[in-house]
Wavefront OBJ file of the C-alpha trace (Angstrom):
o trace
v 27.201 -35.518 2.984
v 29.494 -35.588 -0.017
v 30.113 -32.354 0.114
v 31.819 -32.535 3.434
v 33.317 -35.621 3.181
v 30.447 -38.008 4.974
v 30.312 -39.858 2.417
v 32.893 -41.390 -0.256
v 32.569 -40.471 -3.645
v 32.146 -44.080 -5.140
v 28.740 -44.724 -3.112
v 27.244 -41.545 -3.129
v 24.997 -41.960 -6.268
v 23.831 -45.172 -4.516
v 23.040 -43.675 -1.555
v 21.330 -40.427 -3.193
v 18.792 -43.148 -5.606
v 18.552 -44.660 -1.908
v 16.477 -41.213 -1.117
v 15.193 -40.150 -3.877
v 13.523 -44.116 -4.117
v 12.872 -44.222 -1.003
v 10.952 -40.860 -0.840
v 8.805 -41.510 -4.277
v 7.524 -44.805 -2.522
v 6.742 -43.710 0.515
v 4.758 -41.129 -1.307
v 2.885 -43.637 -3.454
v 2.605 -45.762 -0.080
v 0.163 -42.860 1.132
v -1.446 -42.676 -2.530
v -1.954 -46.036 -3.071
v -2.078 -48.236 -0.123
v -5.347 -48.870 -0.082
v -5.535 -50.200 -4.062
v -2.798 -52.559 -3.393
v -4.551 -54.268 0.268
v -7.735 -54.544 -2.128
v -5.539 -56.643 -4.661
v -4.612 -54.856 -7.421
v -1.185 -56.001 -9.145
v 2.182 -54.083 -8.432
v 4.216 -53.803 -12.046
v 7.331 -52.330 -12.223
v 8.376 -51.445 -15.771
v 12.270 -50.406 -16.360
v 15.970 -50.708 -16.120
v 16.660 -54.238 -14.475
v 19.166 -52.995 -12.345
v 17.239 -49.709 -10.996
v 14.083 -51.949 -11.044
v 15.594 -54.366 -8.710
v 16.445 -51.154 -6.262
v 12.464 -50.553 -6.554
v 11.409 -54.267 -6.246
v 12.818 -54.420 -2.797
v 11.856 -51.565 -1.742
v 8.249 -52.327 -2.484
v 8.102 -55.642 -1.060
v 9.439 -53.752 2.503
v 6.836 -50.370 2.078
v 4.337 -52.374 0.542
v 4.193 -55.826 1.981
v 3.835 -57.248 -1.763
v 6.040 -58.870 -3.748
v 5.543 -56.589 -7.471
v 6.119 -58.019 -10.956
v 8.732 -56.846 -13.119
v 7.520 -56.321 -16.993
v 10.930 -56.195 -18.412
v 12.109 -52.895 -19.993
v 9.843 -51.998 -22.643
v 10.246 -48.137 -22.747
v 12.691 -48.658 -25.871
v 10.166 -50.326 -27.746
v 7.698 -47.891 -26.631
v 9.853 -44.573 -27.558
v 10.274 -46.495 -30.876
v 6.562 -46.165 -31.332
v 6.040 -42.913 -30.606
v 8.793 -41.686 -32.716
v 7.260 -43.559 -35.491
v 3.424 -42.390 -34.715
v 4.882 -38.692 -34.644
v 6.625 -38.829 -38.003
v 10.316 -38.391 -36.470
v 11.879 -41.610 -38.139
v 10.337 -43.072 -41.686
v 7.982 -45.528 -42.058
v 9.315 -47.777 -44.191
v 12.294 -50.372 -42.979
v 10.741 -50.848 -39.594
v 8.374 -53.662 -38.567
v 5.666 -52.489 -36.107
l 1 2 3 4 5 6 7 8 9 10 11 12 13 14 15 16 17 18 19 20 21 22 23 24 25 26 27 28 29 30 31 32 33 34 35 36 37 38 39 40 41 42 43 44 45 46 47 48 49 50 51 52 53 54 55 56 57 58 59 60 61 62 63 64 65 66 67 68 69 70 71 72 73 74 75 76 77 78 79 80 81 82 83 84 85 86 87 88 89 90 91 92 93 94
């Protein structure tokens, strides 16, 4: 659609994470349907702004409202780097 013209150039990353969202929770719909009716919790960890995008999304596929955990995968890249040896050990609180 941006190819041709369809669509303008400022919206079309919106509207292609509209898809590709879209798509991934329709697929985990099918996966996981049945865990989420029995109760289990909906978490949603990430990017604010992208896990907003997600957070509605769910709450229309899924019928539940998830929780968002904040964005720890900094935090948790720091840790690995520091468990693999790719940054020194000392000068860092863990």
């Amino acid at each position: 659609m941006g190819l041709f013209g369809r669509i303008e150039q400022p919206v079309l990353a919106d509207y292609l994470s509209g898809i590709v969202i879209g798509r991934e929770l329709v697929l985990a719909h099918h996966r996981f349907a049945t865990r989420v009716e029995a109760g289990a919790p909906l978490l949603i960890i990430g990017d604010d702004a992208l896990c907003s995008r997600y957070m509605e999304e769910i709450s229309i596929i899924f019928g539940a409202t998830p929780t968002h955990m904040g964005n720890t995968a900094p935090a948790g890249l720091f840790r690995f780097a520091l468990e693999a040896g790719l940054l020194p050990q000392s000068g860092f609180a863990s």
